[in-house]
N, C-alpha and C positions, 0 to 999 in steps of 0.2 A: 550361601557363598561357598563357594569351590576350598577344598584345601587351597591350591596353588596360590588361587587370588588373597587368600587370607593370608598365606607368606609374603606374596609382592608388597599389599598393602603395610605388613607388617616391616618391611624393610623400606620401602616410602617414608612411612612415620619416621623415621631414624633421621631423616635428609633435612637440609635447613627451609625452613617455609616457600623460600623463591622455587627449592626444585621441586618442591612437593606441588605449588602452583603451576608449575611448568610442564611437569607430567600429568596433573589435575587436565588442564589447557587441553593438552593433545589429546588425551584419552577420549576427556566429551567430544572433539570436533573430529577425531575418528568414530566417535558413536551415530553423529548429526550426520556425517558423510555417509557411513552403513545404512544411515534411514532414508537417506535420499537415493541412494540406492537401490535398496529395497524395491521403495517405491515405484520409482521410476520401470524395474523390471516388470513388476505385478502391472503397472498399466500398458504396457506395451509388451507384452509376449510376444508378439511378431518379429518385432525386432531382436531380440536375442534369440529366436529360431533362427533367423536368417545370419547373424551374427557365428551360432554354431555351426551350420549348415554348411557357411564359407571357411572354418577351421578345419571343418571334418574335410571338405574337399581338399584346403593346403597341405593336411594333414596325407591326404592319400593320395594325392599329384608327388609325393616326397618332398614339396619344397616347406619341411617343417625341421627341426631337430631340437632335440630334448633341452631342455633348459638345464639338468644336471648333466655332463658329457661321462658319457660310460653306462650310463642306463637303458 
């Protein structure tokens, strides 16, 4: 385990059991969501080439702009 996560967790513990379940909660179903994910990329490559292929084109037609402004 990571220094960091071993702080988080260490300040987790500290919280009343509801929020420690609560962050418990999210954490897995952002883990379950990353693995469905995942997956879903690895069986279809096609699709996310074509998915980047239409950014890169948004991307160089100019109709894109930075998600931070000033960068």
């Amino acid at each position: 385990m990571t220094k960091l996560l071993t702080e988080a967790f260490a300040r987790i513990e500290q919280l009343p059991d509801e929020d420690q379940d609560a962050l418990a909660s999210a954490l897995l179903a952002e883990l379950a969501s990353e693995s469905k994910i995942d997956a879903l990329i690895a069986s279809r490559p096609d699709v996310l080439r074509e998915l980047a292929d239409n950014a890169l084109a948004e991307h160089a037609a100019g109709r894109t702009r930075p998600l931070i402004p000033g960068t």
